[in-house]
C-alpha positions in Angstrom: 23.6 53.3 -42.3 25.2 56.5 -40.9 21.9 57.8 -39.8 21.4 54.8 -37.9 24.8 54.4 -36.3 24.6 57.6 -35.0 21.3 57.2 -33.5 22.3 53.9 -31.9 25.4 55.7 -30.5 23.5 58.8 -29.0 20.9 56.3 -27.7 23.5 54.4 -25.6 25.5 57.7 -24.4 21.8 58.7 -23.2 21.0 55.3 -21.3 25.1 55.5 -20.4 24.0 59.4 -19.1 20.3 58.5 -17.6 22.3 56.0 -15.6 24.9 58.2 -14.3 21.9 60.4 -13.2 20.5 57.7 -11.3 17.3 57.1 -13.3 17.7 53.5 -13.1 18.4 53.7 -9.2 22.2 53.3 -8.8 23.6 57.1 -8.2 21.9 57.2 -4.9 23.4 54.5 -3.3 26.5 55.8 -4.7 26.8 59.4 -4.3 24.0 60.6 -1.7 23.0 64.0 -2.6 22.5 66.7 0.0 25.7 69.3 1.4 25.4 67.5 4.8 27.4 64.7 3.4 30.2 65.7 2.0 30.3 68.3 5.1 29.9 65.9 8.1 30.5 62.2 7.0 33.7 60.4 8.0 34.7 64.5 9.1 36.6 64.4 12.6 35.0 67.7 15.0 35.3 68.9 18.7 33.1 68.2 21.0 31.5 71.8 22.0 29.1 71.1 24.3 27.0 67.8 25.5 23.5 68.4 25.9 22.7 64.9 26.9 22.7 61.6 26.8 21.8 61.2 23.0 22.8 64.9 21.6 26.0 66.9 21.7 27.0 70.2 19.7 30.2 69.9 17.7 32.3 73.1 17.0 31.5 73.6 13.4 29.2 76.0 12.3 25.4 75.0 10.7 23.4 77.4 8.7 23.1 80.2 11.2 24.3 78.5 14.3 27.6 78.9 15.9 28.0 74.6 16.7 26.4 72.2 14.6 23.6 69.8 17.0 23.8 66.1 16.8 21.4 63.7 17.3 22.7 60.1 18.0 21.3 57.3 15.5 19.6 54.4 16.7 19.9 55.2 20.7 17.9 56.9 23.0 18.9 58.0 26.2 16.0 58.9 28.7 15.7 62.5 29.0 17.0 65.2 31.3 16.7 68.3 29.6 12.6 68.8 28.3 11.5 71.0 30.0 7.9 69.8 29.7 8.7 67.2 31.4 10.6 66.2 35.0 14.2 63.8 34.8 13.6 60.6 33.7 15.1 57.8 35.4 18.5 57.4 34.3 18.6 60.2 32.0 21.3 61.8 34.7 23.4 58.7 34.3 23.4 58.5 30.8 24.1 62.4 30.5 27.4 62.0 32.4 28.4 58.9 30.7 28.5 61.2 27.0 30.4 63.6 29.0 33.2 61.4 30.2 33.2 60.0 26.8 33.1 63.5 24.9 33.9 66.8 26.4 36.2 68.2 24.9 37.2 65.4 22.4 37.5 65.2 18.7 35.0 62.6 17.4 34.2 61.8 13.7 31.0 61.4 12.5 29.1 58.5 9.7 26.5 59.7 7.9 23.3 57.6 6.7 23.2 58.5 3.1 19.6 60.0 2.7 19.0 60.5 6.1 20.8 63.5 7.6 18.4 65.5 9.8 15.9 64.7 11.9 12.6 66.6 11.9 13.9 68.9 14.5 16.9 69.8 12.0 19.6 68.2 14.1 22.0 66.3 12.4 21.7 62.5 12.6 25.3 60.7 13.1 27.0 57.7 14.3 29.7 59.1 16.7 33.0 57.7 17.0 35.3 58.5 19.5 39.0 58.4 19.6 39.8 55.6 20.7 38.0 54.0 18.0 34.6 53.3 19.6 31.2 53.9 18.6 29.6 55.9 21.2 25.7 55.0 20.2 26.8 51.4 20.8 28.3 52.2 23.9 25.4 53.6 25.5 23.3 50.6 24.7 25.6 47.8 25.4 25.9 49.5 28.7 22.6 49.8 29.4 22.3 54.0 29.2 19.9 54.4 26.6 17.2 52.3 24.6 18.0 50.8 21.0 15.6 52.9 19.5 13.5 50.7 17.2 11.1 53.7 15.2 13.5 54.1 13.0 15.8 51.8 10.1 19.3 52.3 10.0 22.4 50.1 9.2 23.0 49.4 12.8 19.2 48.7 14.1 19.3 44.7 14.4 23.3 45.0 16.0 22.1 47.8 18.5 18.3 45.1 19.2 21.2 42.1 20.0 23.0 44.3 22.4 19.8 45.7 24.1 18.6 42.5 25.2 22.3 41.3 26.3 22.5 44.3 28.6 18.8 43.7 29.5 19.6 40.1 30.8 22.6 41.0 32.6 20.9 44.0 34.2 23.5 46.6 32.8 23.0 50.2 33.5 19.1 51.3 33.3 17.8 47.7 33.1 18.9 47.2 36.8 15.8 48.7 38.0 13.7 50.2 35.5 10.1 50.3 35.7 7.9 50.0 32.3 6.4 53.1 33.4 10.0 54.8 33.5 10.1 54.2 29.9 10.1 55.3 26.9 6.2 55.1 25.1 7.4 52.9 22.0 9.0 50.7 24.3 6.1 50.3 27.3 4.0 47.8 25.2 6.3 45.7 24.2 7.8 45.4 27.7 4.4 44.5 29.2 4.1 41.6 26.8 
């Protein structure tokens, strides 16, 4: 009877440990692995630099950079800095609407457990600014960047809503824009 006590009890502490782990599914949601998080997430920095409308450099070192790059979740601004390619429409409008938001401000940053870095190794974030705003809703319900719909993320059907409200009332870029001015994910859709 022993015997079997015991083995009872060492087979729960291993379920009990196995679940901890996450082998049934629940540690991820919990605690997301990866040093990005506990680094960046819900962590206030200074703005260092704006590079555009959609990404900004905080002051906080990453791997061997001097400023940490961040790419804005669920937004995207139309661009002014590839050099490939000329300014898009709007893209200058857009750029100087992150810098009267951010230069030189403190902003905190949320975190998508899971999904830190894009494949170009910048870091992926929510920005909030100090007055308690979020700036990637900002730029869409204002009509500065797209609500970019390739990717999931917690604020995708919010950031859709506000998209076609500033679309109706012709805020910002949808004042004028052409579908050719657009972004390729978006230019089908639009000629439907």
């Amino acid at each position: 009877k022993a015997a079997v006590a015991l083995l009872a009890v060492l087979a729960l502490a291993g379920i009990f440990a196995a679940d901890r782990a996450g082998l049934f599914g629940s540690a991820a949601a919990v605690k997301p692995a990866g040093p990005d998080w506990p680094h960046y997430h819900d962590k206030s920095f200074r703005v260092a630099n704006v590079v555009d409308g959609d990404t900004l450099d905080v002051d906080e070192p990453d791997r061997d950079r001097i400023s940490t790059r961040i790419r804005l979740w669920g937004v995207d601004t139309p661009e002014t800095k590839d050099p490939r390619k000329p300014v898009a429409y709007f893209g200058p409008q857009a750029s100087a609407f992150t810098h009267r938001c951010c230069d030189g401000k403190t902003v905190r940053l949320e975190l998508v457990p899971g999904h830190t870095r894009d494949r170009y190794d910048r870091l992926l974030a929510y920005v909030w600014l100090p007055d308690g705003t979020m700036l990637n809703r900002e730029l869409v319900r204002q009509g500065y960047g797209y609500a970019d719909p390739r990717f999931d993320h917690p604020y995708k059907s919010e950031f859709a809503a506000l998209q076609a409200e500033a679309k109706e009332a012709r805020l910002g870029l949808w004042k004028a824009v052409k579908p050719a001015q657009m972004p390729y994910y978006m230019t089908e859709k639009e000629r439907q």
